[in-house]
N, C-alpha and C positions, 0 to 999 in steps of 0.2 A: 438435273433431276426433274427429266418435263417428261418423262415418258409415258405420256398418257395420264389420263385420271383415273382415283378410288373412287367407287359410291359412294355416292353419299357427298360428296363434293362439288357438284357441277354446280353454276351459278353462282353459287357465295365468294363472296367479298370481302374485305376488310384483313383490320390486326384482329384477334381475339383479344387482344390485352389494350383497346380503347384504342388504337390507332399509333399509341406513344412510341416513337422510335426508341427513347431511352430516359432514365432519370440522370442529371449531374449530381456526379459526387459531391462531399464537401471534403475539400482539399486532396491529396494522392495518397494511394494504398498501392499492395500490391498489385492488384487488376489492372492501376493506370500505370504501372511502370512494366507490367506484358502488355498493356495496351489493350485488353479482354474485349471481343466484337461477341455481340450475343445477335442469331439471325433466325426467325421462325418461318420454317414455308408450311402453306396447307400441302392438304394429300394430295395436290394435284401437282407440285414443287414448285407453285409462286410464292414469293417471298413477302411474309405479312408482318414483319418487323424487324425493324435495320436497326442495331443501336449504334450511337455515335462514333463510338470506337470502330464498328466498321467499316464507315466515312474512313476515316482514315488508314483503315488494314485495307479495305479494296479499291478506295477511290471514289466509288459513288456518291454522290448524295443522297439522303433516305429518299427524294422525289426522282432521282433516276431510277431506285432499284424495289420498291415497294410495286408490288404485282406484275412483276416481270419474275417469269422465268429462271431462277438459278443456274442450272444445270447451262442457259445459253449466255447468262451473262458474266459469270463468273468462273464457269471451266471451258478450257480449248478443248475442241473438236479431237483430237488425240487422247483426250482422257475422261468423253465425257460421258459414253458407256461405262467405266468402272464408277462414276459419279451415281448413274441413276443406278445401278444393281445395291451400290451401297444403301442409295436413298430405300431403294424398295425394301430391303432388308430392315433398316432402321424401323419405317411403316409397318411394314406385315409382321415379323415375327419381336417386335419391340425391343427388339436386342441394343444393345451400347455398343457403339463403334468409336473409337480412337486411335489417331494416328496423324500423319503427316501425309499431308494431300496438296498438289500442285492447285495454284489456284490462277486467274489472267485478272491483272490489275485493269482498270481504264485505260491506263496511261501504254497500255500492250506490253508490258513486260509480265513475267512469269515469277509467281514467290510462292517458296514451299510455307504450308500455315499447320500447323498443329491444330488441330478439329478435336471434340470431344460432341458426339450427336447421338442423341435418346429422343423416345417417339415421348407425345404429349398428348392428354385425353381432356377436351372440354367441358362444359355440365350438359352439352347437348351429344357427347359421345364424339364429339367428330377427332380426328387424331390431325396429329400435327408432327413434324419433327425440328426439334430445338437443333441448332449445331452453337456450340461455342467454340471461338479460334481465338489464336494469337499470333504471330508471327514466330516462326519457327527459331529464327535466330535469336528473338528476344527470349522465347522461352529455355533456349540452351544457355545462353548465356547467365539468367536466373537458375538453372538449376546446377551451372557450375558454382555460382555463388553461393547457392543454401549448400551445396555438397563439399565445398573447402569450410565454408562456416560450421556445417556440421562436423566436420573434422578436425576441423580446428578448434571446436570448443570439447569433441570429444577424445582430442588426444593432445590435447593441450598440457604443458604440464602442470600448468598454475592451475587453481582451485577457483571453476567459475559456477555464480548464479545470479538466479533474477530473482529478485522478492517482489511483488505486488504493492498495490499502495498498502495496504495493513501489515506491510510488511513479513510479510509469509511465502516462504518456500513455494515458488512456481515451478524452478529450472534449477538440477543441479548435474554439473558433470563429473566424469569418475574418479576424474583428480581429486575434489571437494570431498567425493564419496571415502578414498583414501586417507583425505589430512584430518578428519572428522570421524574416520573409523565408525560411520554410519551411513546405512545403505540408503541411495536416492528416493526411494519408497518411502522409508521415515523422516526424510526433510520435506516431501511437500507438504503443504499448507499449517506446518508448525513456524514456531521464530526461533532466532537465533537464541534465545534464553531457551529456550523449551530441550534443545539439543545441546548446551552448553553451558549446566549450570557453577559457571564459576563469576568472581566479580565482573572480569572485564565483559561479561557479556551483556551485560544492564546499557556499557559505557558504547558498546558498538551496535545495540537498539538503538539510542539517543544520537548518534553521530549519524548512523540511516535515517534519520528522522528529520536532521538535519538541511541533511543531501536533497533531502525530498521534497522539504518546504523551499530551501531555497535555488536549489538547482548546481549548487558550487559542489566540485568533486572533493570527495576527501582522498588525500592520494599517501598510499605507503605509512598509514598507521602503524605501528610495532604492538603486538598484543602478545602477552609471555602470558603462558598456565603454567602456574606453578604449584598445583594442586598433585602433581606428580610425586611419585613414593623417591625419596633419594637414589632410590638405583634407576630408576628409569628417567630422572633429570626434568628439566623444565623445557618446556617446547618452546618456540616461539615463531608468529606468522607475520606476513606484511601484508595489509588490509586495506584498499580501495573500493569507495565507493561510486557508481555514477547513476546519474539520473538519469531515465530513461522516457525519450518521448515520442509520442504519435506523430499523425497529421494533427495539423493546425495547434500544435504543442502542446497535444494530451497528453497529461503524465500518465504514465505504463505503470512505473515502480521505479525499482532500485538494482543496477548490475551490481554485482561484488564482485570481485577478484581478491583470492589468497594465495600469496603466496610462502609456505615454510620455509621458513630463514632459520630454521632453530641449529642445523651446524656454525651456521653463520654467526648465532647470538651465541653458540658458545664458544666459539674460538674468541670474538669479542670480549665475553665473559675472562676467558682464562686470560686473552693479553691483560684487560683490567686487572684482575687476581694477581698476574705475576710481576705488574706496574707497581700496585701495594704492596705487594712484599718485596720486592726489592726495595720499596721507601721505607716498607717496616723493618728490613734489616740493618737500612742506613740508621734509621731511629734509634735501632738495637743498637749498633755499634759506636752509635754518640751518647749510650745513657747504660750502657754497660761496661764496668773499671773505669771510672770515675775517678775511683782512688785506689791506691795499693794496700787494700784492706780484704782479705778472701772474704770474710764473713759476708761484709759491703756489695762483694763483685756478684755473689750469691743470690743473696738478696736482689739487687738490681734485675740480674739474668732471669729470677722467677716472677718477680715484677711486671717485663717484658712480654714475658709469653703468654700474661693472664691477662686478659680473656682471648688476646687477640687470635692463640691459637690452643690453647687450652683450656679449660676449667679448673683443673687442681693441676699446678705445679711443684715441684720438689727436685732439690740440687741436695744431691747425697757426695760426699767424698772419700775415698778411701783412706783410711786413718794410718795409715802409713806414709802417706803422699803429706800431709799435713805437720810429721814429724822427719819427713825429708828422709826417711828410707827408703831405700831402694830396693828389688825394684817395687814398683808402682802395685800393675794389680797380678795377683797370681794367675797361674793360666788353669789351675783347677781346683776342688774343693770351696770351702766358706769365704767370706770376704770380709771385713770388717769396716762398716763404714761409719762414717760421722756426717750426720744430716746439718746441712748451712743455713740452709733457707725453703722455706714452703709455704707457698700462695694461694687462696682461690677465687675465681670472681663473685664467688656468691656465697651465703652462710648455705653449708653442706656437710650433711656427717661424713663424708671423704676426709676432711679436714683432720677434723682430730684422728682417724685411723691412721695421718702421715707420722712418721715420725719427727717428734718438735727441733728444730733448731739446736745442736750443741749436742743432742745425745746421740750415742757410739750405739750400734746392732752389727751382729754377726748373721751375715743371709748363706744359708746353705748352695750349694751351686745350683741348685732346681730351683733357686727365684731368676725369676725374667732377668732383673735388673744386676744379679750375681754373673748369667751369659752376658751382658752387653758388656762389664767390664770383664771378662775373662775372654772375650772373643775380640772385644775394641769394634762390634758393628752394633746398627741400630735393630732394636727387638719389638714385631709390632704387630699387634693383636685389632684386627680392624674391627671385630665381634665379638667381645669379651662374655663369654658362657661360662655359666655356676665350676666347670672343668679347673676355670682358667685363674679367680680370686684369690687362692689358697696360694699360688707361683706369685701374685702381686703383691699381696697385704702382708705385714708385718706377722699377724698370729689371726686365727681362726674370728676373733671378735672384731678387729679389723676387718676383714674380710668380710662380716655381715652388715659391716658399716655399710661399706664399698657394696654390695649389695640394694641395701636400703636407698642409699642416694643415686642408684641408677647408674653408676660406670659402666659405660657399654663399648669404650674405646680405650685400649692403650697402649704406650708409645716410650721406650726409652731408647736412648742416644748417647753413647760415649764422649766424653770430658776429654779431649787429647789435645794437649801441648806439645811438640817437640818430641813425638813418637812415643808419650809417655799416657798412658791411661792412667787420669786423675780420677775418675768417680763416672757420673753419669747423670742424663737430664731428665725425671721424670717424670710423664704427661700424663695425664686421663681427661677423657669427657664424660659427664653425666647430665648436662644441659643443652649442652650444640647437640643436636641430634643426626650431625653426618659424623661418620667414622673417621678416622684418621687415614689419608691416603699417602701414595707413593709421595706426592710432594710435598704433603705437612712429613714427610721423613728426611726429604732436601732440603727443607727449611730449617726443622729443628736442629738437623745435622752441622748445618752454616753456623746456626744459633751458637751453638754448642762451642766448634771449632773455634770459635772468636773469641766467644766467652772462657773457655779452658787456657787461651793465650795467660788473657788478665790473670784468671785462678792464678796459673804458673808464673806469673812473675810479680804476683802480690806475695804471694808462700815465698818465693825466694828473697825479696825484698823483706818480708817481715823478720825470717830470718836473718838476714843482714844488719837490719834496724834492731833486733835481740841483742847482737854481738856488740856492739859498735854501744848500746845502753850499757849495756852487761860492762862493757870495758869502760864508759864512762862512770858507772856509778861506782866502780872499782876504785878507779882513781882519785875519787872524791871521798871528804873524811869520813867518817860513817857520824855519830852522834856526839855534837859538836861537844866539848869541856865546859863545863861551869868555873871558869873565869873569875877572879876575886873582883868582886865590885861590878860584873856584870850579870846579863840577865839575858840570855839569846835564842831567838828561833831562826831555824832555816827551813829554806824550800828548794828543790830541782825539780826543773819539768822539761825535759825534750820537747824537742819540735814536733808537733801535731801532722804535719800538709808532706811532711818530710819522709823517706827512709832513714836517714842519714840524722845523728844530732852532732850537735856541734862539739866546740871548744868552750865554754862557762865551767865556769869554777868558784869555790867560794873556799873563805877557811877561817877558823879558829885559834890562832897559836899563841898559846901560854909561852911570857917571855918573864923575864926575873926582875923583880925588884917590882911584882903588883902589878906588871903593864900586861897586856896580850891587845897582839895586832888581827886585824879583822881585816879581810883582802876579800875582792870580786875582781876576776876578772876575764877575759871573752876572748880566746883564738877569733879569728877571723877564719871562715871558713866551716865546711863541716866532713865528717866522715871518722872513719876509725883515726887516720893521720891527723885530724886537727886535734881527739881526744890525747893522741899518743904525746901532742906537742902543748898541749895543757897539763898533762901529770908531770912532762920537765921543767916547765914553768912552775908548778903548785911546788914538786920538791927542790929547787931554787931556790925558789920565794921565803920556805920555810928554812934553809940554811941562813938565807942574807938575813934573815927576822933574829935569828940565835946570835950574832953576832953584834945585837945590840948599835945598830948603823940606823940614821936619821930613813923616816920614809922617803925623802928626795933619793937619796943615798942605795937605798935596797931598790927603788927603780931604776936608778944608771946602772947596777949590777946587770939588770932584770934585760935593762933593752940590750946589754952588748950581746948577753948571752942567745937573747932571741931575733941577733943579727947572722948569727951564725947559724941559725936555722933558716934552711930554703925555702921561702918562699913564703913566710909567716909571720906575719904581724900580729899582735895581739893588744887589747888596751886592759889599762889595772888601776884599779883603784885601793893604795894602804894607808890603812887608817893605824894608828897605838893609842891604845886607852891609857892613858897614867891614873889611877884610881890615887895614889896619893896628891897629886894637886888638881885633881879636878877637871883633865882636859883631854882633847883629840888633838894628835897630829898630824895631819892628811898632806898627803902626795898623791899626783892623779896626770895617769901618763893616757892621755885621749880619752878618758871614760866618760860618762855621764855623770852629771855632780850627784851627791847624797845628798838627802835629807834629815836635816836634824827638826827634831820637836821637843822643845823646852817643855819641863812638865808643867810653868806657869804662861805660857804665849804660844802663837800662834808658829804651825811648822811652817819650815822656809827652805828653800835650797841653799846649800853652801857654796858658799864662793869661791871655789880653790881654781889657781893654774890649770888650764886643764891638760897640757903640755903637747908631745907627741906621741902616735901610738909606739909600745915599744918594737922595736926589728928594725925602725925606721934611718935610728942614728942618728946622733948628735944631736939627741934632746938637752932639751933645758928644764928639770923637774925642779919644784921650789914646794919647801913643806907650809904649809897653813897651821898654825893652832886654834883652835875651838873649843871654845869651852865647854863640860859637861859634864853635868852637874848631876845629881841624887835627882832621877824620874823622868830626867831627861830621854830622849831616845833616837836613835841613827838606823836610817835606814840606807842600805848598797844593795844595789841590782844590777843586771846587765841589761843591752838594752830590746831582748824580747818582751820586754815588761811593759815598756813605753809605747813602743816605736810601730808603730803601722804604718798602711796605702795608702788610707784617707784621710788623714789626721795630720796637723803639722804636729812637730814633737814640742815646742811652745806649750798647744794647748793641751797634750796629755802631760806635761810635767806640771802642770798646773793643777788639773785633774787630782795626779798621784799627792799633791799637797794638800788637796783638799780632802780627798778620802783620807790622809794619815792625820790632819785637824780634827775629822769628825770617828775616828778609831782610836780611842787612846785607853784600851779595855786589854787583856792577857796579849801574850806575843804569839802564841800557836792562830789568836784567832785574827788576828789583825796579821798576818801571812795570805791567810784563806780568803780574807772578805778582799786584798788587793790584787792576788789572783782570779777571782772570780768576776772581780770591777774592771781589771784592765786586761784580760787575758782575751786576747778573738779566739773563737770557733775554727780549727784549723792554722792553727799560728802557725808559720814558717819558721822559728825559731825558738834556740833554747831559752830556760829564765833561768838563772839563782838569783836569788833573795836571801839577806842577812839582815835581819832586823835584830839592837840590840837595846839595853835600856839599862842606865848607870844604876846600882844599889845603894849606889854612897860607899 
């Protein structure tokens, strides 16, 4: 660039900018990583200012190349005609030139430099032209790296920005612009609250806050909106923060990266949800049929489902299934059900629009719950509309109940046992505010399935356990005789925990000459067979008693006979009252001793032989006399009276004597207060009780 001089030039000297080759940075930036050489020549093309970067882009030192000639010290002779036409050009018509231009190092090698050169005007007019260079390779290489960074942050697919120290929106890419469903425009210089007003956004202000003060990344936050309407669900994102810093470790701001995980949080979600429910059907199926009671199994099953997956529950049954006709439910027209049990988690007029426990409704086949058991599938109304409450509700006033307390979901589910439609399970929500979906319909459906087991084989058991009473209380006398000289109450109570009652027995029998024998005695075993083997024992008993034979005596009878029964052992307790001399005579083949209570002293057990049970063979029974006297009083039982798991039988016989000390009031009520004192909750066994009391 020496080709000759402009006026105005000749003579002068110097830099225009005080002579200074260059100012040092404080610490690196861009410029010192292109290495940025800034070089001014006057209009004549010497060079009046070197900066240090060009030291080291051309080689010189500012004292080699300040007022030398450009155009001869830094371009070869092959390119240094296009140098000065360039140069003229930049001068004269003050145009910008940029480009790549070969330049000759000191050291005689040849490097292409990226130039950017515009003319420059003094306060004395005189012009000048600026070139800026860099090395050509460094500048490519920089702008491969801003052009993948910019590609990489603009097609990235995770959700990136920079916030400022006050943490406001600088930089956001399309991705962010997507998971935020708000355009890049409206995120700068807003904050994360300002575009995201739900709680967590306070929580990931204060965590950028964090980052900033101290410089530690926050990495992979989980942040769920759950301000989303039920059908559109809840989102969820993974949130990273990092600090961003300058030279000499200026803070910048704050990068973010988000990324949506919200498929991720819900398959999460649904594994958890279907983890719980299968606990909760475990649960269900260890606290539903308990016991072989329908009502019970009922009750439990609507128990279960409140609230976990419903709000009003009801277990309706069809009233034919309950009296064990067949079949089950009709495949068309009305249905007649009988309502078991019905739940809700909360006080709610749903409630009383259900129908109460115990009462029988006949539902036309246009009720919901009339198709689920006439079809045997589940019926499920996920938007319950004004259309829909009149198919639900029992009658019209019901149905504004069910109105008023907001049922907006409902759900019923067939009862099936063993191919047989029992009834059905029925749900509403009026408080959860999601609908009922396909899978609270596999759920309930499970529910149900498990639950109509129990139903079915509590209903067959009950029946069973009707027969088996029905035949027990048959067998047994009906209201005992008033006896000369005595005074007598009875009790029977079947086994509570049980289908099945046993073999106990008790009896009355007027014998001649002022006596009557008073007998307890107890099959071992239970079921309709052991009753069947107590009624031939009891009319035995009452022959051996007519034949006027000692108690030892009608018990050897008693055991041969009930040797020749298979399998059955039994224990008995005969007692004979003689009202003319005043006494008992007791024989007792394995029983538990009686209790006698003198009307002037304290009651006691008696002491008889207690011998073997009879079936056993080749007992040894031996009769007792006892006195018993005008107010005296004998009590025989069997031994579900006594005998429990946790108790020795010591101390409940002890018990029984002390209650019958401190009872010595009518005979009906002193039955009641020892049943009540010594009878457990769910007995496994049967009682008779014969309480008698001399009149003189």
């Amino acid at each position: 660039m020496t080709a000759g001089s402009f006026p105005g030039t000749e003579g002068r000297a110097g830099a225009p900018f005080g002579g200074r080759a260059g100012v040092p940075f404080d610490g690196r930036g861009l410029l010192d990583v292109l290495g940025v050489a800034a070089v001014v020549l006057d209009g004549r093309g010497r060079i009046v200012l070197w900066s240090p970067q060009a030291e080291e882009l051309f080689g010189y030192r500012a004292d080699e190349a300040l007022g030398r000639y450009a155009a001869r010290l830094i371009v070869g002779p092959e390119h240094r005609d296009e140098a000065i036409r360039l140069f003229r050009e930049v001068l004269t018509e003050g145009s910008t030139w940029a480009g790549t231009f070969p330049v000759r190092r000191k050291d005689g090698t040849t490097r292409r430099v990226e130039f950017r050169n515009m003319r420059l005007t003094d306060d004395l007019g005189d012009l000048y032209a600026l070139g800026i260079a860099a090395d050509r390779a460094a500048v490519a290489r920089v702008e491969t790296e801003l052009a993948l960074s910019d590609r990489l942050v603009s097609q990235s697919p995770i959700g990136l920005a920079v916030l400022d120290t006050e943490l406001r929106y600088v930089l956001v890419n399309p991705t962010l612009e997507r998971i935020d469903g708000v355009p890049a425009a409206r995120h700068i210089g807003r904050r994360i609250g300002d575009l995201m007003p739900w709680p967590e956004a306070e929580a990931l202000e204060e965590a950028a806050r964090t980052v900033l003060a101290t410089g530690a990344p926050l990495l992979d936050r989980p942040v769920v909106d759950r301000s989303a309407s039920p059908d559109e669900g809840e989102r969820a994102w993974s949130v990273s923060f990092y600090r961003l810093e300058g030279a000499e470790g200026r803070i910048l701001g704050v990068a973010a990266s988000v990324i949506d995980v919200t498929e991720r949080h819900r398959a999460d979600a649904e594994a958890d949800r279907s983890r719980r429910r299968l606990a909760f059907v475990a649960d269900a199926s260890a606290r539903v049929g308990t016991t072989l009671e329908v009502e019970r199994t009922a009750d439990e099953l609507a128990g279960v489902v409140v609230p976990e997956l419903a709000d009003i529950a009801a277990v309706d049954v069809l009233d034919s299934v309950l009296a064990l006709r067949r079949p089950g439910a009709p495949e068309q027209g009305p249905a007649l059900f009988r309502a078991l049990a019905v739940k809700a988690a909360h006080r709610t007029e749903a409630l009383p629009a259900a129908d109460p426990p115990g009462a029988v409704a006949m539902y036309g086949e246009d009720r919901l719950v009339t198709r689920c058991v006439h079809t045997g599938l589940p019926v499920l109304v996920e938007r319950v509309g004004p259309e829909d409450l009149p198919r639900i509700a029992r009658d019209p006033q019901a149905a504004e109940r069910l109105a008023r307390a907001g049922v907006h979901s409902y759900l019923a589910v067939p009862l099936i046992a063993r191919g047989e439609v029992l009834g059905a399970l029925d749900l509403k929500r009026d408080r959860n505010p999601l609908p009922f979906d396909r899978d609270d319909v596999l759920l309930a459906t499970e529910l149900a399935a498990r639950a109509a087991v129990s139903i079915d084989n509590a209903r067959w058991y009950q029946s069973v356990r009707n027969s088996a009473v029905t035949l027990q209380r048959s067998l047994l006398p009906g209201k005992p005789p008033e006896p000369a000289g005595l005074e007598v109450a009875v009790r029977y109570q079947p086994a509570q925990a049980s289908s099945e009652v046993g073999g106990d027995w008790y009896d009355v029998i007027e014998l001649p000459d002022e006596k009557t024998a008073l007998v307890v005695g107890d099959v071992m075993g239970s079921g309709i067979d052991a009753a069947a083997t107590m009624g031939r024992l009891r009319t035995a008993t009452c022959a051996f008693a007519d034949l006027d034979l000692s108690p030892a005596q009608v018990l050897r009878h008693l055991d041969r006979i009930t040797a020749g029964l298979e399998h059955y052992i039994a224990t008995c307790l005969f007692a004979v009252h003689d009202r003319r001399r005043g006494r008992l005579r007791i024989a007792n083949a394995g029983h538990l001793p009686p209790v006698r209570v003198p009307a002037d002293g304290p009651a006691e057990l008696v002491r008889v032989s207690a011998g073997l049970p009879l079936g056993v063979g080749g007992g040894v029974f031996r009769t007792a006399r006892v006195p018993f006297l005008p107010g005296d009083l004998l009590v025989l039982y069997t031994d579900g009276l006594i005998e429990t798991r946790d108790a020795a039988i010591d101390e409940r016989l002890a018990l029984l004597v002390r209650l019958l000390d401190e009872s010595r009031g009518p005979l009906e009520e002193t039955c009641d207060r020892l049943l009540r004192a010594l009878r457990r909750p769910g007995a496994p066994d049967d009682v008779a009780l014969l309480v008698a009391r001399s009149t003189g």
